[in-house]
N, CA, C and O atoms as a printed pandas DataFrame, in Angstrom:
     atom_number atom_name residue_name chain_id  residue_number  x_coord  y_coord  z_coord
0              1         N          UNK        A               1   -1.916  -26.530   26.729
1              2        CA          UNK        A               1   -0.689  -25.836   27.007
2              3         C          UNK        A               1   -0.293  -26.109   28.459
3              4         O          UNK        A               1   -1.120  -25.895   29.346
4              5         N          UNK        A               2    0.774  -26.512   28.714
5              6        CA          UNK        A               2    1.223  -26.805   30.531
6              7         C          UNK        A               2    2.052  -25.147   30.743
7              8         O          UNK        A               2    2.595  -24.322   30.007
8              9         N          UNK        A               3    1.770  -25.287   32.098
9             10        CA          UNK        A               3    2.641  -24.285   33.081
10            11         C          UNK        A               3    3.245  -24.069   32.737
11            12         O          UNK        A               3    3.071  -22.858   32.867
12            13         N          UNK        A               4    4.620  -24.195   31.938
13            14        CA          UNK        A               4    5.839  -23.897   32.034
14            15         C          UNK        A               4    5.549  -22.659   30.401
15            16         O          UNK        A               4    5.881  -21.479   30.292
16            17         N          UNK        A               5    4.722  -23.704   29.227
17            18        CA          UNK        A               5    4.363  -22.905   28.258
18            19         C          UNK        A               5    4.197  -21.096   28.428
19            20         O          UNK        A               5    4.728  -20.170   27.815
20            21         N          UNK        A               6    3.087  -21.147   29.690
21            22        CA          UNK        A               6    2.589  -20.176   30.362
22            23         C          UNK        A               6    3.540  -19.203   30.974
23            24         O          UNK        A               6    3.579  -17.998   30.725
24            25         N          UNK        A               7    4.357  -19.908   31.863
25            26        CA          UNK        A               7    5.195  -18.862   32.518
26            27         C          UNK        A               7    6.138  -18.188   31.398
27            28         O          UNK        A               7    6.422  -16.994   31.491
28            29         N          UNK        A               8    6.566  -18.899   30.448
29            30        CA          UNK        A               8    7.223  -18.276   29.712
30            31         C          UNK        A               8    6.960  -17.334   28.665
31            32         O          UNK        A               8    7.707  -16.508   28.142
32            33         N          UNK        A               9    5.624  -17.643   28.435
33            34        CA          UNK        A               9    4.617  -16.758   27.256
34            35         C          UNK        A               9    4.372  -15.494   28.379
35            36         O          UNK        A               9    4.112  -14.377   27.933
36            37         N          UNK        A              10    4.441  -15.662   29.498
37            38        CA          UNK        A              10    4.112  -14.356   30.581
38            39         C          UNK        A              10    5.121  -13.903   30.874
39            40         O          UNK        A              10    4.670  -12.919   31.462
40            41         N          UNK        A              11    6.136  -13.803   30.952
41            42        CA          UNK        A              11    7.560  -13.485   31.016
42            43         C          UNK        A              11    7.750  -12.754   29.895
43            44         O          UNK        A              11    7.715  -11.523   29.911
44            45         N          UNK        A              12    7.972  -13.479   28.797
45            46        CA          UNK        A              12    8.324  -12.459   27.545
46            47         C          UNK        A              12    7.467  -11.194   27.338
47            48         O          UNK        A              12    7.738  -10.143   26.757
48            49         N          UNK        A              13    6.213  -11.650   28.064
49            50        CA          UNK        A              13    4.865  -10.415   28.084
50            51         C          UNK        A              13    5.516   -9.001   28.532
51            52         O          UNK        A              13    5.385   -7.909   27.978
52            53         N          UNK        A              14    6.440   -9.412   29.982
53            54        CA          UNK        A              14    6.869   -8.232   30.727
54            55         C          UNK        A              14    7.547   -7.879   30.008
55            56         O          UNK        A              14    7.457   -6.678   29.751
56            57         N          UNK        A              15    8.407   -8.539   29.410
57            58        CA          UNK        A              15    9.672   -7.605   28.962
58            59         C          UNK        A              15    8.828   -7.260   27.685
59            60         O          UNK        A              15    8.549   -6.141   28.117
60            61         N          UNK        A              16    8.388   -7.281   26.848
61            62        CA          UNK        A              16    8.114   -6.844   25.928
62            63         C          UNK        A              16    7.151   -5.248   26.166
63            64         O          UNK        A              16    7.217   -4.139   25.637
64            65         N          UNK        A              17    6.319   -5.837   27.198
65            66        CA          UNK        A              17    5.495   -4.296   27.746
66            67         C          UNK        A              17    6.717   -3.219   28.351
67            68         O          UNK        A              17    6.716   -2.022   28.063
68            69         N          UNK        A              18    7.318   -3.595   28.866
69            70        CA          UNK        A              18    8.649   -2.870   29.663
70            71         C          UNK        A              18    9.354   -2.169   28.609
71            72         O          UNK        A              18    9.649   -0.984   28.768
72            73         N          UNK        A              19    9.712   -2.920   27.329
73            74        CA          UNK        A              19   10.396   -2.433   26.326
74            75         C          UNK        A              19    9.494   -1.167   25.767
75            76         O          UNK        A              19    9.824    0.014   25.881
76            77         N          UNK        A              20    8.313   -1.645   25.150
77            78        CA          UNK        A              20    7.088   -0.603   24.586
78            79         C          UNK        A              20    7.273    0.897   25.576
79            80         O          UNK        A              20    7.477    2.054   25.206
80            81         N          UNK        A              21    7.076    0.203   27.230
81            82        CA          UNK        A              21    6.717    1.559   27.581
82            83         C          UNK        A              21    8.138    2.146   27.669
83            84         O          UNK        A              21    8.267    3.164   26.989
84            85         N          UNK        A              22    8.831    1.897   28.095
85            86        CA          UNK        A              22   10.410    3.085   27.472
86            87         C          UNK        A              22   10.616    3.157   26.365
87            88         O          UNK        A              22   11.441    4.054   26.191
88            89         N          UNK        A              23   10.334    2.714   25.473
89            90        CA          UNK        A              23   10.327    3.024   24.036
90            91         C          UNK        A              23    9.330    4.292   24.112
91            92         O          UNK        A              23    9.715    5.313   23.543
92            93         N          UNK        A              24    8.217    4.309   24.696
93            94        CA          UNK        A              24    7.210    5.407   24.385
94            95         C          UNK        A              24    7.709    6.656   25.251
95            96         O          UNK        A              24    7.762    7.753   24.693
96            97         N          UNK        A              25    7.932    6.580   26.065
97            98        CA          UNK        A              25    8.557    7.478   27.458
98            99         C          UNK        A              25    9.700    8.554   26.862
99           100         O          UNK        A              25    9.698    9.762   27.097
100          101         N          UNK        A              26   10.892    7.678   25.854
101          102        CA          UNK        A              26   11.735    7.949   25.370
102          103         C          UNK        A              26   11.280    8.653   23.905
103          104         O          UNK        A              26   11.881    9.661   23.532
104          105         N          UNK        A              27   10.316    8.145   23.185
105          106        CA          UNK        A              27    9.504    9.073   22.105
106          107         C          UNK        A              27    9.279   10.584   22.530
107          108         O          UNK        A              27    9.710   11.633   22.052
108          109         N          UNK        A              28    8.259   10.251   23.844
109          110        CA          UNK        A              28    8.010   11.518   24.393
110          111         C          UNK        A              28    8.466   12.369   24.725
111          112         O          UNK        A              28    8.081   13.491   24.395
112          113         N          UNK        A              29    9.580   12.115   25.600
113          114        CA          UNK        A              29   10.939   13.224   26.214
114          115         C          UNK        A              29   11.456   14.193   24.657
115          116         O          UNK        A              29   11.405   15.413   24.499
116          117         N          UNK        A              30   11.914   13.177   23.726
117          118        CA          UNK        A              30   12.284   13.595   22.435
118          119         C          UNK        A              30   11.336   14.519   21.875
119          120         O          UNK        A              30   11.723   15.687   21.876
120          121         N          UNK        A              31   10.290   14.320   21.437
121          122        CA          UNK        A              31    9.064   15.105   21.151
122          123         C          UNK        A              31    8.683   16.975   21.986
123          124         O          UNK        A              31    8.320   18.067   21.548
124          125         N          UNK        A              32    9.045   16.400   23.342
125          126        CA          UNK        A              32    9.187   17.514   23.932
126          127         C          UNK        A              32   10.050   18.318   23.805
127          128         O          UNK        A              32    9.962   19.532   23.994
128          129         N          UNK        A              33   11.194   17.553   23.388
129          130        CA          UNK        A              33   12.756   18.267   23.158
130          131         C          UNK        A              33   12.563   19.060   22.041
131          132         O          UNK        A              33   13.314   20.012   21.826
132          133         N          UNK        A              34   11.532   18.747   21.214
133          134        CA          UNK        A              34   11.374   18.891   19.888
134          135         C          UNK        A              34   12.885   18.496   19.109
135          136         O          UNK        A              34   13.740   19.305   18.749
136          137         N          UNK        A              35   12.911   17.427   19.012
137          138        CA          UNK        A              35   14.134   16.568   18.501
138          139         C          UNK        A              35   13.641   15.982   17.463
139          140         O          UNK        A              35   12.522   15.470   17.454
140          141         N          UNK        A              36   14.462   16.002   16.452
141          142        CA          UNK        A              36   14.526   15.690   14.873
142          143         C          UNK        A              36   14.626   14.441   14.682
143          144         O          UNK        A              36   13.801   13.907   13.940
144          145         N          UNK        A              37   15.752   13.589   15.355
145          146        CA          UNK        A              37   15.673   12.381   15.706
146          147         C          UNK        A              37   14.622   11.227   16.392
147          148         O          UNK        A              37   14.423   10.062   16.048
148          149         N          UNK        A              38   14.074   11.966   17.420
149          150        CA          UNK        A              38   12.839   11.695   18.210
150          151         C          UNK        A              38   11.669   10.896   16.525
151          152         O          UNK        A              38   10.976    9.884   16.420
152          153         N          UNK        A              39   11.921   11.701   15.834
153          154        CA          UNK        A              39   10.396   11.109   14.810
154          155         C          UNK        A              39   11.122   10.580   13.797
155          156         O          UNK        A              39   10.670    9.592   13.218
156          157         N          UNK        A              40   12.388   11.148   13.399
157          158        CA          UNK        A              40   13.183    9.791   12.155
158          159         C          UNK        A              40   13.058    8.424   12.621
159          160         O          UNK        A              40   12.661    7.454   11.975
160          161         N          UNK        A              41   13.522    8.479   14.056
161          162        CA          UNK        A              41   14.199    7.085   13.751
162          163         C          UNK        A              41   12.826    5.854   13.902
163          164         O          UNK        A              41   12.882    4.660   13.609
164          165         N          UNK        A              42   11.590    6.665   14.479
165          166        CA          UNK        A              42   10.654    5.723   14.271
166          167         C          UNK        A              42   10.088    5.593   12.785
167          168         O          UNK        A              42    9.967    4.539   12.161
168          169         N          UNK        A              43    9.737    6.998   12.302
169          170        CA          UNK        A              43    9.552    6.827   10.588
170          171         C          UNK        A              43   10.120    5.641   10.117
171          172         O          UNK        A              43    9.592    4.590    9.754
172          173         N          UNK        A              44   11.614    6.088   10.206
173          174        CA          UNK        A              44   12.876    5.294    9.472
174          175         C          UNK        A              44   12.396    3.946    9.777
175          176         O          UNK        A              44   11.916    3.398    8.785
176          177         N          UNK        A              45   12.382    3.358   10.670
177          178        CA          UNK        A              45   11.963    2.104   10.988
178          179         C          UNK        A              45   10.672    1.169   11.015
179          180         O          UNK        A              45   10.744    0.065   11.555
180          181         N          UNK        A              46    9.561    1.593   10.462
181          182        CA          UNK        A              46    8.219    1.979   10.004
182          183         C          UNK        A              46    8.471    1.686    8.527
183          184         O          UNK        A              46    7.913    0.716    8.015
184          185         N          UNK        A              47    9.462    2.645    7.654
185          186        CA          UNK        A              47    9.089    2.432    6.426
186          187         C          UNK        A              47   10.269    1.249    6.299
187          188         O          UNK        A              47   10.133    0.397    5.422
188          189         N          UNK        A              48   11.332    1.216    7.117
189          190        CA          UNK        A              48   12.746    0.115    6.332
190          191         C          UNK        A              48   11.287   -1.507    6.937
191          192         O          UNK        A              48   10.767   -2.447    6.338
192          193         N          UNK        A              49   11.238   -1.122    7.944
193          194        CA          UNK        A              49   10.191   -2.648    8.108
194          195         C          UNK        A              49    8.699   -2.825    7.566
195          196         O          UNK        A              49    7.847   -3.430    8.217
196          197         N          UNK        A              50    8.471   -2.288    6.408
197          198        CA          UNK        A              50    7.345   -2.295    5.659
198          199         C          UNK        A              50    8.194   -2.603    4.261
199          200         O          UNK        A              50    7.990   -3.613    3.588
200          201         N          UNK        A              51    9.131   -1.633    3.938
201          202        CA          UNK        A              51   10.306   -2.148    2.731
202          203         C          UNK        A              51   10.625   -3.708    2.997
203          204         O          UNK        A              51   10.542   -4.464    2.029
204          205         N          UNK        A              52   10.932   -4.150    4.067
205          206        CA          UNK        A              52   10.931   -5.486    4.389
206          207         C          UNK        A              52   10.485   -6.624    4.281
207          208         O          UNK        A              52   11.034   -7.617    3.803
208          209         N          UNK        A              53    9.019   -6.459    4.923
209          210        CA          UNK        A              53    7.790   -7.310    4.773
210          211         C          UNK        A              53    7.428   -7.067    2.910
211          212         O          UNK        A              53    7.397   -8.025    2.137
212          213         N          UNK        A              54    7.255   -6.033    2.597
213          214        CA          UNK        A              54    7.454   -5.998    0.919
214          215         C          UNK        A              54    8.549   -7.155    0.458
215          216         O          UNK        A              54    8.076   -8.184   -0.026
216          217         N          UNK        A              55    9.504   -7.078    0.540
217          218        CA          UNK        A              55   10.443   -7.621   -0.157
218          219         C          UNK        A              55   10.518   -9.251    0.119
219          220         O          UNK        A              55   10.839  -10.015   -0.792
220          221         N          UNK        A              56   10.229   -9.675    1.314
221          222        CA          UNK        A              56    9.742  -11.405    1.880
222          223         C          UNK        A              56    8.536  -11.571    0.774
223          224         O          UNK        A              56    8.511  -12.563    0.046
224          225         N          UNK        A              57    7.715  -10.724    0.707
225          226        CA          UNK        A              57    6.487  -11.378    0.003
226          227         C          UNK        A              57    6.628  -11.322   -1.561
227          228         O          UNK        A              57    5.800  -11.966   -2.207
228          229         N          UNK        A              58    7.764  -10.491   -2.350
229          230        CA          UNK        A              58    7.925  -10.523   -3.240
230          231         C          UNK        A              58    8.626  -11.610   -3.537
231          232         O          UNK        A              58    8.315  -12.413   -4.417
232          233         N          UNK        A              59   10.002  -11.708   -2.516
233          234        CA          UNK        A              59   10.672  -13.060   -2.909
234          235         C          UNK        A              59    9.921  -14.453   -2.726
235          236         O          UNK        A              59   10.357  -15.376   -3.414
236          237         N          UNK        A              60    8.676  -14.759   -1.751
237          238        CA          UNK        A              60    7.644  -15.890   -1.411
238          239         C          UNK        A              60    6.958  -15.759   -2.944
239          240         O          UNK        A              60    6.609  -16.847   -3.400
240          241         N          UNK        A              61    6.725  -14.660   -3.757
241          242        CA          UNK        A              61    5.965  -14.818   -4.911
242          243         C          UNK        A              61    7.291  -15.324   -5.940
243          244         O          UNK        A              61    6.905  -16.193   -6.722
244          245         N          UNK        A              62    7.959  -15.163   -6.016
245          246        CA          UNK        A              62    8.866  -14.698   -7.318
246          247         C          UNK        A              62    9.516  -16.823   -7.007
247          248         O          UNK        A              62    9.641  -17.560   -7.985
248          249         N          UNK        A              63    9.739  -17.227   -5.863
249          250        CA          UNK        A              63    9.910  -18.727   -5.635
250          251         C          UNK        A              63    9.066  -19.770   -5.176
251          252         O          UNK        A              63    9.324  -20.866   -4.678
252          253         N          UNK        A              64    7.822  -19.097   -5.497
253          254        CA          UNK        A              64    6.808  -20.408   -5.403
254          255         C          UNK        A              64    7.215  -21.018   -6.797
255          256         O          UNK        A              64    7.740  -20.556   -7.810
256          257         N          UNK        A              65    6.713  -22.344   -6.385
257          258        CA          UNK        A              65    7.497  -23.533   -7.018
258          259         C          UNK        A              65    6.198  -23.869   -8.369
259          260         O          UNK        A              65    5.037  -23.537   -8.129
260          261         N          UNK        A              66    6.439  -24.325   -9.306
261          262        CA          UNK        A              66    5.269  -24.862  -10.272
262          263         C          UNK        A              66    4.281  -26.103   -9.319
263          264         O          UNK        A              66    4.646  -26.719   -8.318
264          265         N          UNK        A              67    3.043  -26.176   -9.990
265          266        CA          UNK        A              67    2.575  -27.570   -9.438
266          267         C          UNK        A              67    2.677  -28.525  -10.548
267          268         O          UNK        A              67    2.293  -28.220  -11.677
268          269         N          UNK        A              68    3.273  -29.880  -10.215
269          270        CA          UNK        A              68    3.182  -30.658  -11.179
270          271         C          UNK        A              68    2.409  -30.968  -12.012
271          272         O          UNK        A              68    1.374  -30.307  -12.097
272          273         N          UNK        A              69    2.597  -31.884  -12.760
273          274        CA          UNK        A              69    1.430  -32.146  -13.793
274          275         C          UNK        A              69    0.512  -32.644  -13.337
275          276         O          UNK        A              69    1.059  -33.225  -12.399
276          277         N          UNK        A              70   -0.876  -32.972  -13.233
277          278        CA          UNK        A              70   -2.271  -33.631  -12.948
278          279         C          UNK        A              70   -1.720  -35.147  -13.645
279          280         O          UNK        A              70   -1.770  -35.177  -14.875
280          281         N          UNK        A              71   -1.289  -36.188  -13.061
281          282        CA          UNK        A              71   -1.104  -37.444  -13.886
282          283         C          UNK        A              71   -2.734  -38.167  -14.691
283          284         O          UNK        A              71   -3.061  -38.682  -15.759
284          285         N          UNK        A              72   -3.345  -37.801  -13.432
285          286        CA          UNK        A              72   -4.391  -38.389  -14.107
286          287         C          UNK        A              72   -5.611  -37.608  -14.807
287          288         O          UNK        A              72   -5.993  -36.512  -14.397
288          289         N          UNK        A              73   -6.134  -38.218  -15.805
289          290        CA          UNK        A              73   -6.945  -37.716  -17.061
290          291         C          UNK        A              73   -8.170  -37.150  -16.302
291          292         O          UNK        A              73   -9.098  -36.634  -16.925
């Protein structure tokens, strides 16, 4: 892997940790609020992206392709 691979795989690192922790910060405040919203919208998004990953693997099953015939005896 060269440098540049690196800096950029470490870059997306920050923002992605940056995102997590205000994402969590913002859970919490809500939680404290005792806010209704605070726990839907992660539920909600938990089960629509598990409904999701369900539905890719159903359609990966439902269009796998036949294997041809064995030509030889």
């Amino acid at each position: 892997m060269n440098q540049q691979s690196v800096d950029i795989a470490r870059y997306y690192g920050r923002i992605l940790s940056l995102v997590s922790a205000a994402t969590a910060l913002l859970f919490l405040i809500g939680v404290l609020r005792r806010s209704y919203l605070a726990l839907a919208v992660p539920v909600a998004a938990l089960v629509l992206g598990a409904a999701g990953v369900s539905l890719w693997i159903g359609r990966l099953l439902i269009t796998t392709p036949d294997y041809p015939e064995d030509p030889l005896p």
